[in-house]
N, C-alpha and C positions, 0 to 999 in steps of 0.2 A: 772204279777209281783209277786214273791214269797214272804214270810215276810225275808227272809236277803234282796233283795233290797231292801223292803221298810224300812228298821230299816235303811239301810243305807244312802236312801236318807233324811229319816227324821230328821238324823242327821247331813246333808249339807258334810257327808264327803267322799270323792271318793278314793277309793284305786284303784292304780294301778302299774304293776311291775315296778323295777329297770331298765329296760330294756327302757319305755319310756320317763325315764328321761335325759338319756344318748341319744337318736336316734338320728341320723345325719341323716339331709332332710332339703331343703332350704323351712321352711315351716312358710308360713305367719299367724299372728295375725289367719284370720278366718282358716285357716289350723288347726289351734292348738282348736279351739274352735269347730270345724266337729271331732276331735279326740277327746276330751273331751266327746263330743254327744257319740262316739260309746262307751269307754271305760266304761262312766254309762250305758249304757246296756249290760255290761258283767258282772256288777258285781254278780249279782248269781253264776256264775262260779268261779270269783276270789276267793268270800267270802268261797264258797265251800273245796275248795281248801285250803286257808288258816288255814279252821276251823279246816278240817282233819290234817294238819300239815304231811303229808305223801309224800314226791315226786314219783313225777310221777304217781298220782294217775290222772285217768281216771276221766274226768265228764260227768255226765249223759247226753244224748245225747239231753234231754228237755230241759237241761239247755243250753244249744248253740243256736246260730243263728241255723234257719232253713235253710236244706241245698237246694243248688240252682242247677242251670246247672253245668257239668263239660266243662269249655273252655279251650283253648291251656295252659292255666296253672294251669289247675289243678280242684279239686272240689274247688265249691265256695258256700260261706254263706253270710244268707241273714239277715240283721237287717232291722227294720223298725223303723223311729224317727219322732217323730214327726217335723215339721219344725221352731215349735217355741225353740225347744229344741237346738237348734244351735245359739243361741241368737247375729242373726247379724241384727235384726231391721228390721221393717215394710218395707210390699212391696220389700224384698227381690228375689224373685224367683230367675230372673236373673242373680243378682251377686253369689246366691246359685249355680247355675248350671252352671257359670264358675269360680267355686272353684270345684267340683265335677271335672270338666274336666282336671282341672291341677291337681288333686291329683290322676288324672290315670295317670298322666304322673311325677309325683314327686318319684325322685328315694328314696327311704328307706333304712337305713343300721342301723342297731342295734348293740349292743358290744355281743363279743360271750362271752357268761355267760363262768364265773367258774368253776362252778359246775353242769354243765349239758353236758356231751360229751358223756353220754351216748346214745345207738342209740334209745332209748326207745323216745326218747326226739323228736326225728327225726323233726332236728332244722332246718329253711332256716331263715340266717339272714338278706338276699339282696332281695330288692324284687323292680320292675322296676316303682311299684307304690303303696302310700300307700290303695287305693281301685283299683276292679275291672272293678265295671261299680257303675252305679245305674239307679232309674226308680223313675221320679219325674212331671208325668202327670201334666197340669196346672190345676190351681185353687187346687190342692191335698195341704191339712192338714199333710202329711206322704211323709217322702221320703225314697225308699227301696234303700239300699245302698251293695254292694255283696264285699265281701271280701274274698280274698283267702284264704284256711282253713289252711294254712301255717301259715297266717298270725293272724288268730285265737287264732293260739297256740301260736306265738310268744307273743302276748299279754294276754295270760292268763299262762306265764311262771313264777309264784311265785317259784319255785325253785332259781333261781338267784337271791331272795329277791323282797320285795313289801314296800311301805312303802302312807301314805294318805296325803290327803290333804282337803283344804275346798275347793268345788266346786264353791260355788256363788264368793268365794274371786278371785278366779283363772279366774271367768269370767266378774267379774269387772275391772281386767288391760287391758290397752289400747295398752302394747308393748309389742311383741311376744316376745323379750328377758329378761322380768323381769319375762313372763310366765317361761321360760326356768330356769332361773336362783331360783323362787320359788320353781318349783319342785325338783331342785337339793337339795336346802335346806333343802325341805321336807324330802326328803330321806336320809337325814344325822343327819336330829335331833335327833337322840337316840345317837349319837357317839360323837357330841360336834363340827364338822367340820370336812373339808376334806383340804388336798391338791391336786391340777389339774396342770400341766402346763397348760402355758399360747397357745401354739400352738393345746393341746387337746382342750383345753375349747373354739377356734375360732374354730375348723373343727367339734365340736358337735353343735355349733350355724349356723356353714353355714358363718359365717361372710368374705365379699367380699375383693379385696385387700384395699379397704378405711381403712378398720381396720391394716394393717400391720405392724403402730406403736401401743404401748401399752399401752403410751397417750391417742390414741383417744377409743381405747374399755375400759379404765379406765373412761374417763369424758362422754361419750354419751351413753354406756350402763352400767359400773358394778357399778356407784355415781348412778346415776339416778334412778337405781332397787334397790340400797341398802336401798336412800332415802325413794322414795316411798313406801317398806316394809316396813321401821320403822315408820314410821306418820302413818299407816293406819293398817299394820297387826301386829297378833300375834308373828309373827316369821319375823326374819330377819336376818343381816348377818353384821359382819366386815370382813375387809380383808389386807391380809398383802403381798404386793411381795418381792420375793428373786430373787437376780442374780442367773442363775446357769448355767453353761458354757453356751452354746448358744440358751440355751430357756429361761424363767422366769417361777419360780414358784411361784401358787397364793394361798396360804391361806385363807378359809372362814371360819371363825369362826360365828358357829348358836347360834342366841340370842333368847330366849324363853319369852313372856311376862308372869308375874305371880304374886300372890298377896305375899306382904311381908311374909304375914303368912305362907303362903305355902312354902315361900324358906326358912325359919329361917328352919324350920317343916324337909323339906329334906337335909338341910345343919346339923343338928343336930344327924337324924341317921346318916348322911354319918359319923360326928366328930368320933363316937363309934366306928363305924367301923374301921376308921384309928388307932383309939387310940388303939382298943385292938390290934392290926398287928403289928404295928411300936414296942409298948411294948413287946409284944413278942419275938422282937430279940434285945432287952436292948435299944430302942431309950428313951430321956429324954422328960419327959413333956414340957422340953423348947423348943426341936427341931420338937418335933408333933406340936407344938403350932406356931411356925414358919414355919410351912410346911402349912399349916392347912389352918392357916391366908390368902396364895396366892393364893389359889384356886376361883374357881366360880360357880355357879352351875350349870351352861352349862357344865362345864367341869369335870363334876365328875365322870362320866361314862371312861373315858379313862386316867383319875388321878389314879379313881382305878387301873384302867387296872397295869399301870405302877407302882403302889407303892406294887401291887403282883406281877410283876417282880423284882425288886429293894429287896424284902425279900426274896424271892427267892433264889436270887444271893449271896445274905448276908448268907444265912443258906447253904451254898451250899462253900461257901468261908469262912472258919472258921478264916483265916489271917489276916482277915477287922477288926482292934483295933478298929480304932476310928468309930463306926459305926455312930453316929450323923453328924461326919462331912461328910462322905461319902453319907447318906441321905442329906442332906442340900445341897451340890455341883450338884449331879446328878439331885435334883428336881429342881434347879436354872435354870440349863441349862434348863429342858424342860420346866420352865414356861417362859424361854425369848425366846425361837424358835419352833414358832407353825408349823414347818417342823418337830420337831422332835414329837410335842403331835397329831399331826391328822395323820389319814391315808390318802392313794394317792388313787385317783383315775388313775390309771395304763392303760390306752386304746389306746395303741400306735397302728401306721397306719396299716391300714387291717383288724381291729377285729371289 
């Protein structure tokens, strides 16, 4: 283990890409927690990766699983974990090695990134299961787990974005779907929320036809995970749905916990900020001040965003008299339709 794993595990936090917070796979509680196991053992590669800030850059091949056999699919790599590291509780072997058996046979599907369709990337994002084999002798402290090298790179793909989380928290929940639902979280808290339909956000969970009203995936898993984030974690989530012709969209807006000080602290540059912008193109002290007021500080990342669009527009459209009231309307609407202040998570059927 090199010093970026260890800085990383020392600070309880696991990165890992965009890519498996979105994965569709009907994958249970200990499913999710054998992924966790492999993910912190790539992070030398991720962190690599990241550090460089470079895509498509190559990692050293020391820093990868050791490579294994090549079988009918291909070369395959090899991790080794320890067994405590899967944290499914004593006298496990057993239920270890029929979880191993169903994850050769759990189909995988990833979203096809963005910004990677270059062939440099030489991306598979279907794969018939999330491991190969593995080799998990009795009485063995280590389980060698073989993974397709495809799959390697699908998981060490920080080109489509990366984003962390705390490990011990993520392995303290008890329901694979509040796991799901934190990582999403996780990977949107720099941008304030997202919006998902409601049909995207069952076919990335796997959710059976018992969920086909939105009833029951509102009261038995998005209350229940929203709950249990807020009483216990840092981060958590509100949520808001919209009708919209024949699906629903769902609004998640990311709450961050933080000491008063520190939010007065970052609520105060952002105030400057706005203030010198808005002045700039003749807004009044009263309409910054009313602007200002309905903000959050979740939300300030994409407040910005939009109040350098809105000036923009303004310096750009010389015609706009009344620029205060044209400020005031425009930011109304966006703070009463968080359809129009978050981005979409966009991963319609196939990708």
């Amino acid at each position: 283990m090199d010093g970026y794993e260890k800085e990383s595990r020392r600070r309880d936090e696991l990165l890992h890409v965009n890519g498996v917070a979105y994965i569709e796979g009907n994958l249970k509680l200990a499913h999710l927690r054998i992924l966790i196991a492999i993910v912190s053992h790539l992070q030398s590669a991720i962190l690599f990766k990241v550090s460089r800030r470079k895509n498509g850059i190559k990692v050293p091949d020391a820093m990868l699983p050791r490579r294994g056999e090549v079988t009918r699919r291909g070369q395959t790599r090899i991790l080794t974990i320890p067994v405590e590291e899967f944290h499914l509780g004593i006298r496990n072997g057993g239920r270890l090695r029929t979880y191993f058996e169903e994850l050769q046979e759990t189909r995988i599907i990833f979203p096809d990134p963005l910004h990677c369709s270059s062939p440099q990337f030489n991306l598979v994002n279907r794969f018939s299961g999330l491991i190969v084999g593995y080799s998990f002798p009795a009485y063995s402290k280590n389980v060698d787990i073989y993974l397709q090298e495809e799959m390697v790179g699908r998981l060490l793909l920080t080109e489509e974005g990366y984003s962390s989380y705390s490990q011990s928290s993520a392995l303290s929940l008890t329901n694979k779907y509040t796991v799901r639902l934190y990582w999403l979280i996780s990977s949107w808290r720099n941008k304030g929320g997202f919006v998902i339909s409601l049909s995207n956000l069952k076919r990335i969970l796997c959710l059976s036809e018992a969920y086909d009203r939105f009833d029951n995936v509102s009261l038995k898993i998005i209350e229940p995970a929203r709950r249990e984030l807020r009483s216990r974690f840092p981060i958590w989530f509100e949520m808001r749905q919209y009708e919209s012709g024949s699906d629903r969209q769902l609004a998640f807006k990311v709450k961050i916990a933080m000491t008063e000080e520190q939010r007065r602290e970052e609520m105060r540059k952002a105030y400057d900020i706005c203030f010198n912008i808005l002045s700039s193109i003749g807004a009044s002290m009263g309409a910054i001040g009313d602007i200002f007021s309905k903000v959050e500080f979740e939300d300030l990342r994409p407040f910005m965003a939009k109040l350098m669009d809105l000036v923009s527009y303004v310096r750009e459209n010389r015609h706009i008299k009344d620029v205060n009231r044209y400020l005031l309307s425009s930011m109304d609407i966006w703070f009463a339709d968080w359809l129009e202040r978050y981005e979409r998570i966009d991963q319609e059927e196939g990708q």
